[in-house]
GURODREN-569387 format. One record per residue: x negated, z negated, y of N, C-alpha, C, O in turn. Coordinates in steps of 0.02 Angstrom, whole numbers, padded with zeros to 5 digits, always signed. Layout:
<nodes>
XZYXZYXZYXZY...
</nodes>
This chain:
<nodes>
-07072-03090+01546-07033-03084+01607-07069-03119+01663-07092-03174+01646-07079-03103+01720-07091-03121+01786-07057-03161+01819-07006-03184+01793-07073-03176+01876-07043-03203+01905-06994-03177+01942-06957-03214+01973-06984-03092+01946-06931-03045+01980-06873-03070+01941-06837-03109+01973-06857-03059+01890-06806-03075+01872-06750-03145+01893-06690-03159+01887-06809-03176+01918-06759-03209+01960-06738-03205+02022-06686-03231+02043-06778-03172+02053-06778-03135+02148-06704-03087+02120-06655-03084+02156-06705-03054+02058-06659-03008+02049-06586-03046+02062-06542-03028+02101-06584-03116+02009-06526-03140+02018-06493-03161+02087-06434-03159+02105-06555-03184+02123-06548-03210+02213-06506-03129+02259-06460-03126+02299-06537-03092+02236-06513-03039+02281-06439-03026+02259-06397-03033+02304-06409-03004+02181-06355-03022+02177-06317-03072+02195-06261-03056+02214-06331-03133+02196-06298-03181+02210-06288-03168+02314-06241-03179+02351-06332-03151+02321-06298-03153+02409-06284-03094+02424-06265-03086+02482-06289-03027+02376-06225-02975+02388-06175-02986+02395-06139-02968+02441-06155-03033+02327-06097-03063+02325-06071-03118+02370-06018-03148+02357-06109-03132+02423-06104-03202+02465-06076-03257+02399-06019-03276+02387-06126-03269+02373-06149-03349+02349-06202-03385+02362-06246-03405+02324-06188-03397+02450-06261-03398+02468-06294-03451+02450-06354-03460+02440-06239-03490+02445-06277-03580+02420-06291-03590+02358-06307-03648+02345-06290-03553+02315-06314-03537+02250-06388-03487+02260-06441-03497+02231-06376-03444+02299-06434-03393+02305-06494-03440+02354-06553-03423+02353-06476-03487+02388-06532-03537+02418-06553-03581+02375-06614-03591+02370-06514-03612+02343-06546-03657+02287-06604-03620+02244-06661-03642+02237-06568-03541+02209-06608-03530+02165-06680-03501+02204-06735-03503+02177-06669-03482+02255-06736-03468+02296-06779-03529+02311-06833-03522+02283-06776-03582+02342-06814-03658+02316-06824-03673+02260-06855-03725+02252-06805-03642+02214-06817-03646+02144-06882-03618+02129-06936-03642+02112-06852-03540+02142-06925-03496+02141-06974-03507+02180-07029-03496+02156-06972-03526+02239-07046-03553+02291-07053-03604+02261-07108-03592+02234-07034-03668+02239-07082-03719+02199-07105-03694+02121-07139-03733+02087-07091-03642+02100-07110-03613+02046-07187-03573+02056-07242-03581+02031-07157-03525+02109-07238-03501+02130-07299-03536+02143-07356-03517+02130-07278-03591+02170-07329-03650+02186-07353-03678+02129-07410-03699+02126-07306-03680+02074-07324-03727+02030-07278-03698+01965-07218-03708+01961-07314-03662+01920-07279-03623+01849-07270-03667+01804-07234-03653+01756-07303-03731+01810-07310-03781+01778-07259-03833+01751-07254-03863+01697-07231-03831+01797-07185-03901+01835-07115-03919+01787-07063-03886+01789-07125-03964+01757-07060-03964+01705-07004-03963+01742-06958-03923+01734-07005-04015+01789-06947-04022+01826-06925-03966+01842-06869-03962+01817-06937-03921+01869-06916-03858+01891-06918-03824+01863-06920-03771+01894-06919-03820+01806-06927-03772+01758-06847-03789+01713-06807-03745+01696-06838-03870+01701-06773-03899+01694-06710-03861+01738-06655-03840+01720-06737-03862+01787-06668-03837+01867-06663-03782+01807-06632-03780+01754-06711-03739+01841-06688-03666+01844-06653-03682+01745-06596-03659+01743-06667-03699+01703-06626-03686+01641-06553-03703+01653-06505-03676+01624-06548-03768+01715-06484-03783+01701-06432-03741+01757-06371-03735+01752-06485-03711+01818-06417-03662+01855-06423-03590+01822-06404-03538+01850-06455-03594+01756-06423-03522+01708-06399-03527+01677-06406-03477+01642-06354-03572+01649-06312-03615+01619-06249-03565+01628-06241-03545+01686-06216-03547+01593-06175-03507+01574-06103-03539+01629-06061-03505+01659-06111-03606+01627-06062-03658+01657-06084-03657+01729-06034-03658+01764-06134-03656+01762-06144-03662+01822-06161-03580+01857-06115-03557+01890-06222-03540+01849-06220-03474+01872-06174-03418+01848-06157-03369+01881-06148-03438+01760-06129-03395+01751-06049-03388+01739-06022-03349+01701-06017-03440+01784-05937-03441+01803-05942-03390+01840-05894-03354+01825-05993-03351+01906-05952-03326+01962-05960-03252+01949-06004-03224+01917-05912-03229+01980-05924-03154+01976-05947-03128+02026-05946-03149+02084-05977-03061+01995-06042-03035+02027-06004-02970+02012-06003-02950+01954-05970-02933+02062-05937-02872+02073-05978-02792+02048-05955-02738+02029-06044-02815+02057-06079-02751+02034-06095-02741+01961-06126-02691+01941-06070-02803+01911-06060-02778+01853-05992-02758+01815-05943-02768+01852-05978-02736+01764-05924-02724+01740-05919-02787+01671-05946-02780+01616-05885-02834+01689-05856-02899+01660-05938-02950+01668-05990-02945+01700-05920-02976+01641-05997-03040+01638-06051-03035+01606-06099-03073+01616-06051-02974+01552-06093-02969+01503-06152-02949+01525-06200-02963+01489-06164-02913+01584-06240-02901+01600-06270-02940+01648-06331-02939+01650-06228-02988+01700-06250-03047+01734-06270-03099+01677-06330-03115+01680-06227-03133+01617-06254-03169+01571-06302-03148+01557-06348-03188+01559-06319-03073+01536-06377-03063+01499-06430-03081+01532-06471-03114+01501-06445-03062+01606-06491-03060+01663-06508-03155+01661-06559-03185+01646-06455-03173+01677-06476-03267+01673-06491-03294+01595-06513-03350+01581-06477-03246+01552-06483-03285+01469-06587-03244+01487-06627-03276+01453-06607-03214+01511-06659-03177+01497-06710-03226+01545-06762-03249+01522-06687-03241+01617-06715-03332+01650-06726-03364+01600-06777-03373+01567-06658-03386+01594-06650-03449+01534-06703-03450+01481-06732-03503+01470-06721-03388+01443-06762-03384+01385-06843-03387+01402-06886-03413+01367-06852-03343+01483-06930-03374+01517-06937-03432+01517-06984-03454+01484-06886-03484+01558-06877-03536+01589-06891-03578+01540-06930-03622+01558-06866-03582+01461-06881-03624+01418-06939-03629+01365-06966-03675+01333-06945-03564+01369-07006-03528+01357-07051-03569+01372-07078-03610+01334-07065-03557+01444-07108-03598+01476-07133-03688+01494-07183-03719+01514-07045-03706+01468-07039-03765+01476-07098-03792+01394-07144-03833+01390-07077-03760+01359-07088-03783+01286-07179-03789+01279-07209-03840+01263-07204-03732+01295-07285-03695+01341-07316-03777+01356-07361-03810+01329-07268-03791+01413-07311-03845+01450-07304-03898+01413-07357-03927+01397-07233-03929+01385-07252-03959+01332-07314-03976+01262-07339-04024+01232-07318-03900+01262-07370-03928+01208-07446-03952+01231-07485-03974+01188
</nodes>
């Protein structure tokens, strides 16, 4: 997975006007581009895909939560992915 997949979640999120969620996760992704590396940010983004934090709100263009979870469980699985990567 790329890094779209998270531009994907940003654009949902400010369809839906969650914009202060959709700005965070966009500073997320620009210090990511800069740096693929970066545990710290690599931490964020696992914890605003957190089922508890991105994935309380609803996002009108799906039908129930199951394909927004999937979309942030599919972050989540780069994100740690990657976290684990730099670890070693």
């Amino acid at each position: 997975m790329s890094l779209e997949k998270i531009n994907t979640a940003i654009n949902y999120l400010k369809k839906n006007e969650y914009i202060k969620e959709a700005e965070d996760l966009e500073i997320i992704l620009n210090q990511l581009k800069k740096d693929l590396n970066n545990k710290e940010i690599l931490e964020k983004l696992i914890q605003r895909c957190h089922i508890r934090w991105l994935g309380d709100l609803y996002i009108r263009d799906f039908q129930g939560g199951s394909e927004w979870w999937q979309l942030l469980g599919e972050i989540d699985d780069y994100a740690n992915n990657k976290f684990k990567s730099v670890n070693d």
